[in-house]
C-alpha positions as CSV (number, residue, x, y, z in Angstrom):
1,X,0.0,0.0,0.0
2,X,1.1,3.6,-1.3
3,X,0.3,4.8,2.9
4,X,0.0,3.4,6.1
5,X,-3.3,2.5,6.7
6,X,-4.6,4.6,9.1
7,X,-6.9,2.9,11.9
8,X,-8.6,4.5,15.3
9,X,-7.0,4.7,18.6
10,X,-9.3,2.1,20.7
11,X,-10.0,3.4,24.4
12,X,-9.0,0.9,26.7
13,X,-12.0,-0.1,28.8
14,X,-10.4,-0.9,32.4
15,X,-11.5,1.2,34.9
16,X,-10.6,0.1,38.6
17,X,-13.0,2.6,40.2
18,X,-16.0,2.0,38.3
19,X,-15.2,-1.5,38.4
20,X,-15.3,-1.0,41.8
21,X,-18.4,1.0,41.6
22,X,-20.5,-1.4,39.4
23,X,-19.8,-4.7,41.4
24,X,-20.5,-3.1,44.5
25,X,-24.3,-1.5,42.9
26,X,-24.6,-5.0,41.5
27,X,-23.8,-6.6,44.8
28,X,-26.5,-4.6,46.8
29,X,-29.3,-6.1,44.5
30,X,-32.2,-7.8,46.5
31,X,-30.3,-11.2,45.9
32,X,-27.8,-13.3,46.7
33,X,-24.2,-12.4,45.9
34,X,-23.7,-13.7,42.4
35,X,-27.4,-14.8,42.0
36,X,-27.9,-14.0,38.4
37,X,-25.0,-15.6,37.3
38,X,-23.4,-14.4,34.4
39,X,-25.6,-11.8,33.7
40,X,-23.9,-9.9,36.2
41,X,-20.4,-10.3,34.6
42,X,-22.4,-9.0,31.0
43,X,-24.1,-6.0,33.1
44,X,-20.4,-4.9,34.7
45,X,-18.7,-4.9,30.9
46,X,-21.5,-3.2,29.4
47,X,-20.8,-0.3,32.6
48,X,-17.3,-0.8,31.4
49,X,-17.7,0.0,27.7
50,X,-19.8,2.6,28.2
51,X,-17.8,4.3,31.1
52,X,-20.5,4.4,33.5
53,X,-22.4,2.9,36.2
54,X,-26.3,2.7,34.5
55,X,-25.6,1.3,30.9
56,X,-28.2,1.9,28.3
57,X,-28.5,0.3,24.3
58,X,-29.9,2.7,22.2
59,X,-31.0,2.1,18.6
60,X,-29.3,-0.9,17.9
61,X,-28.2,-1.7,14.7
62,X,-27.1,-4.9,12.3
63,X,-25.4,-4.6,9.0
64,X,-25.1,-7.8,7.0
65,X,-22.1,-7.6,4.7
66,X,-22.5,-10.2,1.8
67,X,-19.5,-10.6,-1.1
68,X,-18.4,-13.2,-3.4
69,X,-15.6,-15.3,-3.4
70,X,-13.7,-16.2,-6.2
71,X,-12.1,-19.9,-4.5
72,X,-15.6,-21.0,-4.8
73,X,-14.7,-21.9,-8.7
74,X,-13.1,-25.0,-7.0
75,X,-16.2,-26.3,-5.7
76,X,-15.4,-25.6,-1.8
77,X,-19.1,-25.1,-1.2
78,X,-22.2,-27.1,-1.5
79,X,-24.1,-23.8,-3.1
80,X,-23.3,-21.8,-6.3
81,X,-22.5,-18.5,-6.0
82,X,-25.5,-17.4,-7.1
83,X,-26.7,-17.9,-3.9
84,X,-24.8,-15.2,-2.7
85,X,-27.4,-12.3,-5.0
86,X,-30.2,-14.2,-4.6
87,X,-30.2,-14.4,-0.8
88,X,-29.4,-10.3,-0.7
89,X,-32.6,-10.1,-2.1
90,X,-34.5,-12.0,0.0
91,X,-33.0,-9.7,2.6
92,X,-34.1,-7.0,0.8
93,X,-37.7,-8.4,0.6
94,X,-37.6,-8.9,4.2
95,X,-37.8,-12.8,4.2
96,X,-34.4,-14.2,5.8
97,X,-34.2,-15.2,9.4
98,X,-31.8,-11.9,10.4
99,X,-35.1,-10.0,9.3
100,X,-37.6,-12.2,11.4
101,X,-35.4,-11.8,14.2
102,X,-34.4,-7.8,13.9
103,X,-38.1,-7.4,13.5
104,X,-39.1,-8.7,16.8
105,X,-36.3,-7.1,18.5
106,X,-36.8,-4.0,16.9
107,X,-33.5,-3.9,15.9
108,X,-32.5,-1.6,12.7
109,X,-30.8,-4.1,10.1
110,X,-29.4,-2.7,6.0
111,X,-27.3,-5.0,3.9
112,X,-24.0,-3.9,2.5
113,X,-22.8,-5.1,-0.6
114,X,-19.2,-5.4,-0.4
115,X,-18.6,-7.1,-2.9
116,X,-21.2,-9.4,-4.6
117,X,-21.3,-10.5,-8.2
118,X,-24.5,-9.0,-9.2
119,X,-25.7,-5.3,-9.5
120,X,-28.8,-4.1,-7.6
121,X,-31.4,-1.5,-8.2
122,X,-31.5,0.8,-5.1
123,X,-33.4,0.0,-2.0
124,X,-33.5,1.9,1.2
125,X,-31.9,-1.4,2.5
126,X,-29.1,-1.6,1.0
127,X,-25.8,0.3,1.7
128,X,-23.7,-0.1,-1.6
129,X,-20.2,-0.1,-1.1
130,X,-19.0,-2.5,-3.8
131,X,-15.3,-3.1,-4.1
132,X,-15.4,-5.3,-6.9
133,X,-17.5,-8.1,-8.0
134,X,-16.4,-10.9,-6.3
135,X,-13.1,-11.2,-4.6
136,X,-10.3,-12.9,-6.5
137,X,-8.9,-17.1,-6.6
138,X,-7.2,-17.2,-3.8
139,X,-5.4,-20.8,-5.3
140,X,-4.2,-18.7,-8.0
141,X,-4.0,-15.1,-7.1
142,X,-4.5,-13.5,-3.8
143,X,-7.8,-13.0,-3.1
144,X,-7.6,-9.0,-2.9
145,X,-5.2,-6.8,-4.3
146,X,-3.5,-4.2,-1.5
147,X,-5.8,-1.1,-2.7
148,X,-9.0,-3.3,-2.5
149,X,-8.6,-4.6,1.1
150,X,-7.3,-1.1,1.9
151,X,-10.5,0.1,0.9
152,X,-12.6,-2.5,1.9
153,X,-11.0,-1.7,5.2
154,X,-11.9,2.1,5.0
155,X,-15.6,1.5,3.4
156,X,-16.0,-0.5,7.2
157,X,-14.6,2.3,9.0
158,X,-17.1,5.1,7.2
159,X,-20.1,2.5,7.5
160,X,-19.6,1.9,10.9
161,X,-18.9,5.8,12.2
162,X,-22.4,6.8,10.7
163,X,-23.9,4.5,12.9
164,X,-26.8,5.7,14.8
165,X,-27.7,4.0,18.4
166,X,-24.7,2.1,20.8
167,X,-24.7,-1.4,19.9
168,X,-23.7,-3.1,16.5
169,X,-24.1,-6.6,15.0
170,X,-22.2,-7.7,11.8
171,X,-23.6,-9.9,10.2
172,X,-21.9,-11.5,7.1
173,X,-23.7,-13.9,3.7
174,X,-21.4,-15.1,1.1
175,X,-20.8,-18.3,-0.7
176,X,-17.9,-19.5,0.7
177,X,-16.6,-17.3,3.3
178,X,-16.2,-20.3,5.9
179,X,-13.2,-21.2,3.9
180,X,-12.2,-17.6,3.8
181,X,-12.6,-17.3,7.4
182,X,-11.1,-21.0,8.2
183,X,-7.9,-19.8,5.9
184,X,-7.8,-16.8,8.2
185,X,-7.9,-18.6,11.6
186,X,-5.6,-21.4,11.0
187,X,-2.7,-18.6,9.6
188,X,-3.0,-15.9,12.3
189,X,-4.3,-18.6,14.9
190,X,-1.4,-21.0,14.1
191,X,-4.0,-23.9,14.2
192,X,-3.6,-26.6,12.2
193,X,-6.0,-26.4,9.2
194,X,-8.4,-29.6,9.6
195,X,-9.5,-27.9,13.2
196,X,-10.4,-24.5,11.2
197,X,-12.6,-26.3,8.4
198,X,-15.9,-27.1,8.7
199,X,-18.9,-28.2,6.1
200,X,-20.1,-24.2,5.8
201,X,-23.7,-24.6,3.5
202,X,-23.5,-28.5,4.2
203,X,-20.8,-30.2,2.4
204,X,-21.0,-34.1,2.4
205,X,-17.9,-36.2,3.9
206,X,-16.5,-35.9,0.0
207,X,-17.2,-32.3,-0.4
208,X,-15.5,-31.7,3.2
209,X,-12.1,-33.4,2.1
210,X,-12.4,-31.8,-0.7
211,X,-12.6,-28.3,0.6
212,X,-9.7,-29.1,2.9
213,X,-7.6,-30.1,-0.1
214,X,-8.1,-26.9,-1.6
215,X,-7.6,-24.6,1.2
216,X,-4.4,-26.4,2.1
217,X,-3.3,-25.5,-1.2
218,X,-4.0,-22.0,-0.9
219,X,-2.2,-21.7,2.6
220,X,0.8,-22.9,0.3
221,X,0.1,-20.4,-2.4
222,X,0.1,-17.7,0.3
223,X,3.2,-19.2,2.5
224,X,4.6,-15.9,2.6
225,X,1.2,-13.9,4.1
226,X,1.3,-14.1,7.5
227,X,1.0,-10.2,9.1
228,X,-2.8,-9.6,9.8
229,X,-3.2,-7.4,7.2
230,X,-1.1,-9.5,4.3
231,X,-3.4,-12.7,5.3
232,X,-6.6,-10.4,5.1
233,X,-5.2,-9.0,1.7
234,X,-4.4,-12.9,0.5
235,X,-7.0,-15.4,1.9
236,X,-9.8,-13.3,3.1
237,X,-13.2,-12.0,1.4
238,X,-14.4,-8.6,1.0
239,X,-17.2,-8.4,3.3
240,X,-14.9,-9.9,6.1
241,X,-12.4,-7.3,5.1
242,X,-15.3,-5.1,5.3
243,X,-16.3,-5.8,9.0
244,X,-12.8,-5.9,10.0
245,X,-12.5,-1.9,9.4
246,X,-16.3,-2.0,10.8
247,X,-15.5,-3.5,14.2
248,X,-12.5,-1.4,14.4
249,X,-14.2,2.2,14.1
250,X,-17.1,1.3,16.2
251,X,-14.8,-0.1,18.7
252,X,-13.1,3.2,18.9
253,X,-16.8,5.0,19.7
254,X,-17.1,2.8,22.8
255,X,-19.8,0.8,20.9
256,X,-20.5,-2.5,22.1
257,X,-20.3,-5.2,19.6
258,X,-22.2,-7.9,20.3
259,X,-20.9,-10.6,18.0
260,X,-22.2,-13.5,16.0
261,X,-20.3,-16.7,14.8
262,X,-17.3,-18.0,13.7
263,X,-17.3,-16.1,10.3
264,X,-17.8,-12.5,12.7
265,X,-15.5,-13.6,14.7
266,X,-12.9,-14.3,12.4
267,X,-13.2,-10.3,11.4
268,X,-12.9,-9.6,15.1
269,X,-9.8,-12.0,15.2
270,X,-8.2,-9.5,12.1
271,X,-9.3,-6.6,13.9
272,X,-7.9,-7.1,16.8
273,X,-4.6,-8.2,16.2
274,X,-5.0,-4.7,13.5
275,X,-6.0,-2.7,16.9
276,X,-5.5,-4.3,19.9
277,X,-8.0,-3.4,22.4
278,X,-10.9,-4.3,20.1
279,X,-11.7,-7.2,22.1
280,X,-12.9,-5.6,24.8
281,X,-15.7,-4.1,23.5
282,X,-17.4,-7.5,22.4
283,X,-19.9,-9.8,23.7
284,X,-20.2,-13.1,22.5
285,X,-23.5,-14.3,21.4
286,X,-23.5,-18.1,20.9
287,X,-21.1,-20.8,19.8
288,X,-21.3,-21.9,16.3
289,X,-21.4,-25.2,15.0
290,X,-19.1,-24.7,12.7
291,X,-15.8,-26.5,14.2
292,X,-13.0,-23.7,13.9
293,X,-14.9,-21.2,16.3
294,X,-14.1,-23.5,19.4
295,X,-10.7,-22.8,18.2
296,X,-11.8,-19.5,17.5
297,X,-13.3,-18.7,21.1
298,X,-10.2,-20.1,23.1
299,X,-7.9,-18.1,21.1
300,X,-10.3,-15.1,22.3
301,X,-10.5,-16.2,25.4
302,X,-14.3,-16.0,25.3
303,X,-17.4,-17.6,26.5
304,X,-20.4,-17.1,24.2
305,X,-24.3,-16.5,25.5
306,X,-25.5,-19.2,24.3
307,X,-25.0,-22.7,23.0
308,X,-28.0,-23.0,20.3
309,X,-25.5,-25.4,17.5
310,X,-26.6,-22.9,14.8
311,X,-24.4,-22.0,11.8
312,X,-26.5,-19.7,9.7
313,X,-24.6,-16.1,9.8
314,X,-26.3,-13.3,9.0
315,X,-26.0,-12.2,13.0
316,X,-28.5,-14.5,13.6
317,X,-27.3,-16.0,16.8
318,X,-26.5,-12.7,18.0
319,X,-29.9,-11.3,17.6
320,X,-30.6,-14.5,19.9
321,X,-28.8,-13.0,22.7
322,X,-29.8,-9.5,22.7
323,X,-32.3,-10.1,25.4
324,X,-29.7,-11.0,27.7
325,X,-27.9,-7.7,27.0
326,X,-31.5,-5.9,27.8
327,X,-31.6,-7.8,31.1
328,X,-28.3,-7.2,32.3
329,X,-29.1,-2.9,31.6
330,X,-32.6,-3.4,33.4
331,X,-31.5,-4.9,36.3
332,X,-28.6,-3.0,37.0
333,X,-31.0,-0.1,36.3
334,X,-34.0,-0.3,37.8
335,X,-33.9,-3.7,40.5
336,X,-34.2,-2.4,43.9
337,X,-30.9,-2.8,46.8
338,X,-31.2,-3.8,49.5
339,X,-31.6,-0.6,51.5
340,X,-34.1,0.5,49.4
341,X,-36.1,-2.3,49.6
342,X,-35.5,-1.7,53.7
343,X,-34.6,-5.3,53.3
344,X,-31.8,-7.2,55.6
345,X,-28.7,-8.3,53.5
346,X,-27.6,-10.8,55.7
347,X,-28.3,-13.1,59.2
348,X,-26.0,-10.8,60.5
349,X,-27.5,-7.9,59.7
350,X,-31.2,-9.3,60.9
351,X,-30.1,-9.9,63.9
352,X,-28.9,-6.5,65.0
């Protein structure tokens, strides 16, 4: 790249004193110490990302970033890429599961074309911020040339700082990004690549071989990628590319990000090891069923929501979990302590 890519500085989240501040307000709830569980470990890092003791999500948001890949040639997924166009119009029609789900959560979703090989008539829906039309064959070519991740990169970054509300969800559709994102975890995870790949769209025990046959190959091809940003440039998709800057910005506005699966995560891998300090501002929704996020999570050091064995994308599962998010703000907001409830915290106490 012609400059250095210029990223955010990302706040750094610990705070001893309100640390302090929020376990002790959580701690004089009218229950037992550590009652609700983990809901009170969610309700103190939402305090922390937001830098204050009475967390609130305003208007949240998803954006589902959807791209083609050009590796797909190779037959590394069970659907044709045509999949990729034909499902952004079913989001646009307000059909898909992400829409079922942001509907009864009331949570604002628009679909970004990154990078998808089809053109689209305008719809309010859809954000279009087309790089190129399809990213490149990784087993032949890397998969983005510097300029296009750079500005992949940089199309997240502008998405994500228009942003209305406080909490963001990426959410991700392309024909065969799980081998994008299983090339990019086993190179900047250093995990061997038969733990990364999984059967994406639903590969068959042939197909699966298959696909790791061909990814191994393009690990070879691409030997020589292995900073963050030379592996996204190589192995990785557009619309990951895409979230990467995406997570990045809207981790340096103190937004929470309340991530998805393994494919999301795989951006917030990138971005992190991009901008360290990302990580902080994310909540894990639910573990994939896809086999690289277990890999994924550990190297994270994360411990998702919920276990529902879904591996759809689109934010999905982290749609899922947004009521847990609302729970941990309420009752840190509005449950009563102990004194004013004029109610005894302890045998000790009643007995005075």
């Amino acid at each position: 790249m012609s400059q250095p890519l210029l990223l955010p500085t990302i706040p750094d989240c610990a705070d001893p004193a309100l640390t302090r501040q929020l376990q002790q307000v959580i701690d004089q709830k009218t229950k037992p110490l550590g009652a609700l569980g983990r809901l009170e470990t969610l309700a103190l890092q939402l305090g922390l990302i937001q830098g204050c003791a009475n967390p609130v999500i305003t208007q949240p948001q998803i954006r589902v970033f959807a791209a083609d890949h050009g590796l797909t040639r190779h037959g590394t997924s069970a659907y044709p890429s045509a999949v990729t166009a034909q499902m952004v119009h079913n989001f646009l029609q307000g059909g898909a599961a992400i829409n079922v789900f942001a509907r009864q959560h009331n949570i604002g979703l628009q679909v970004v074309d990154a990078g998808v090989d089809a053109e689209f008539t305008y719809h309010p829906a859809l954000l279009d911020c087309k790089v190129r039309r399809g990213s490149r064959d990784a087993l032949s070519e890397a998969a983005m040339t510097d300029a296009e991740c750079r500005e992949a990169l940089e199309q997240g970054m502008a998405l994500a700082e228009q942003l209305p509300g406080n909490l963001f969800i990426v959410g991700e559709m392309g024909i065969g990004n799980t081998s994008a994102a299983s090339l990019l975890l086993a190179r900047l995870g250093n995990i061997p690549l038969a733990g990364c790949v999984g059967r994406g769209t639903g590969l068959d025990d042939d197909g699966l071989r298959h696909k790791q046959q061909v990814l191994a190959q393009v690990l070879q091809r691409h030997h020589d990628a292995r900073t963050p940003l030379a592996a996204l440039t190589a192995l990785g998709g557009l619309e990951i590319a895409m979230m990467v800057g995406a997570l990045i910005q809207a981790a340096s506005q103190r937004r929470i990000l309340l991530m998805d699966g393994f494919i999301a995560g795989v951006a917030l891998l990138v971005a992190e090891q991009l901008a360290p300090g990302v990580r902080q501002y994310a909540v894990f929704a639910h573990h994939s069923a896809e086999p690289g996020h277990e890999h994924l999570l550990r190297l994270l050091n994360a411990e998702p929501l919920l276990n529902m064995k879904m591996r759809l994308g689109e934010g999905s599962g982290a749609v899922l979990a947004y009521p847990l998010l609302q729970s941990a703000c309420a009752f840190l907001n509005e449950m009563a302590s102990f004194t004013d409830a004029g109610i005894s915290e302890s045998n000790d106490d009643a007995a005075e």
